[in-house]
N, C-alpha and C positions, 0 to 999 in steps of 0.2 A: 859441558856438552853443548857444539851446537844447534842453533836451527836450520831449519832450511833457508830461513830469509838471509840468515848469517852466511854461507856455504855459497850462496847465490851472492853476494857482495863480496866473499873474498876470491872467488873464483873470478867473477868482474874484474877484480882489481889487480889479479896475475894473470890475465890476460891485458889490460889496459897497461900496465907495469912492461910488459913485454912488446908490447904497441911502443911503448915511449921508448925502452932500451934500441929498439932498431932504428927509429929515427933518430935518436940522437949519435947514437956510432957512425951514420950516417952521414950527418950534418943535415938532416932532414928536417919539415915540420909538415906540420896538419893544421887544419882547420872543420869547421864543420857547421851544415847549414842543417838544420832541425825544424821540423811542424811540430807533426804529432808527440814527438818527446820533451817539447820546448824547454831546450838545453839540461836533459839526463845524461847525453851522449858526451857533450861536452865535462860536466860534473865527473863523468865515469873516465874520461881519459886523462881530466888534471887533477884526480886523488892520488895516483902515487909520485912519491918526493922527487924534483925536478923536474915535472911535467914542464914546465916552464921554457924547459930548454927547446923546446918541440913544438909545443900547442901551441898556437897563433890566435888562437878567439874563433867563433862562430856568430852565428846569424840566426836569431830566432824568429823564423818568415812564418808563424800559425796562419796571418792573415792570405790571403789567397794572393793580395795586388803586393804585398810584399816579398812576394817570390820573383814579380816582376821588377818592382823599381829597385831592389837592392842587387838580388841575385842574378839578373838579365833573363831569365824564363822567360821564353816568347811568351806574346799575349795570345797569341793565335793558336798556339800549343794549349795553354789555358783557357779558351774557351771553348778548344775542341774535343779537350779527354778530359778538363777540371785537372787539381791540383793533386789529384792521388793518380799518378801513373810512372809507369817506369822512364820515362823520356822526361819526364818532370824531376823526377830525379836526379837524372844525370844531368841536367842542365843545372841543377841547384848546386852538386857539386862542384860543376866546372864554375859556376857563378862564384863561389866564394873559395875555391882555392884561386882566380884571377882575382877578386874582388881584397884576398892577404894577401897576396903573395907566397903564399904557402906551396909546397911541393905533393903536397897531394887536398884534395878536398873531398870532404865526408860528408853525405847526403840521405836523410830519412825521412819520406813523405808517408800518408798515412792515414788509417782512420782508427783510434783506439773505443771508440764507441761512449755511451753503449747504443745510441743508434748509429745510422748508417748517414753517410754523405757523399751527395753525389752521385746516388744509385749507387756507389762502394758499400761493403755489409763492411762490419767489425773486424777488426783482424785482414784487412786488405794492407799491407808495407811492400815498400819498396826502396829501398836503399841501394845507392850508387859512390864509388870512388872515381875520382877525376885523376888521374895521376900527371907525372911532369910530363909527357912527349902525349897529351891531349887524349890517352887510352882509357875506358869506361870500364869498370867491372861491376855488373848490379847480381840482386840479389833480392829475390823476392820473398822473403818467409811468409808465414799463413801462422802469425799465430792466436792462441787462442783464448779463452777463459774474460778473465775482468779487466775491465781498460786497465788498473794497474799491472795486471800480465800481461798484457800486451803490449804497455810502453816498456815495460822492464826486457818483455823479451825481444824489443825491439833493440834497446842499447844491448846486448848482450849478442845480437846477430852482427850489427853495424859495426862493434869492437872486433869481435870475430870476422868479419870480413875485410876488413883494413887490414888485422892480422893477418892474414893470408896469402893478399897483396904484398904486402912486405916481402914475409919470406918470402913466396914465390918471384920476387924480383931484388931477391940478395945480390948485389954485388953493380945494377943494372944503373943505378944510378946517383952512386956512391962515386965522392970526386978523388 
């Protein structure tokens, strides 16, 4: 019999399983630039066998000035919304899929609590994909409960949303 915590990491991991299967048919990869999860989302998409073919590495920016010097996140953007917003996102994306090389870039800013930051409450995410021809797709959940709920259901949205992108762009940039 499983648990729930079981059920929740293998459901993760056939959907991260089916993240890798489209980019590698592909000839695709990912990357991915992390705060709040600092590298779950990365961990979650290289558990199943051959991630490797795919996954490029990620960037673990928790610190605010490390979204600017690694990932290019204007500074001016960061001192006008702070490091939890939807624009900070997609800049983090686009930073580190230019920053590998990668075909698409994965981006999750955030506050998992249990206080607030930035005037942000608990449970404020914002995740963004950078894809090849410089198009954004975000994705804001709200979710909720214990900073552990929150970073989990943070990779388990971010994984889901890469998914989606994929198929939604089968065939589009496949050589």
């Amino acid at each position: 019999m499983s648990g729930v915590g079981e059920d929740r990491v293998g459901g993760r991991l056939l959907a991260s399983t089916a993240v890798i299967s489209l980019l590698v048919r592909r000839g695709e990869t990912v990357a991915v630039a992390e705060s709040l999860t600092a590298g779950l989302i990365g961990a979650a998409l290289t558990a199943p066998p051959g991630a490797s073919a795919a996954f490029v590495g990620g960037v673990v920016s928790y610190a605010t000035e490390l979204k600017h010097r690694l990932l290019g996140v204007p500074a001016d953007l960061l001192e006008r919304e702070g490091a939890v917003h939807p624009h900070v996102a997609a800049a983090m994306a686009q930073g580190v899929r230019l920053l590998t090389g990668s075909t698409y870039g994965l981006a999750a800013t955030g506050v998992a609590g249990p206080d607030p930051q930035d005037g942000k409450a608990p449970g404020t995410v914002h995740l963004a994909v950078s894809g090849p021809d410089g198009r954004v797709w975000h994705r804001d959940p709200r979710p909720t409960g214990t900073r552990e709920r929150i970073r989990e259901a943070t990779v388990n949205e971010a994984v889901d949303l890469l998914r989606g992108v994929l198929e939604a762009n089968v065939g589009e940039h496949s050589g």
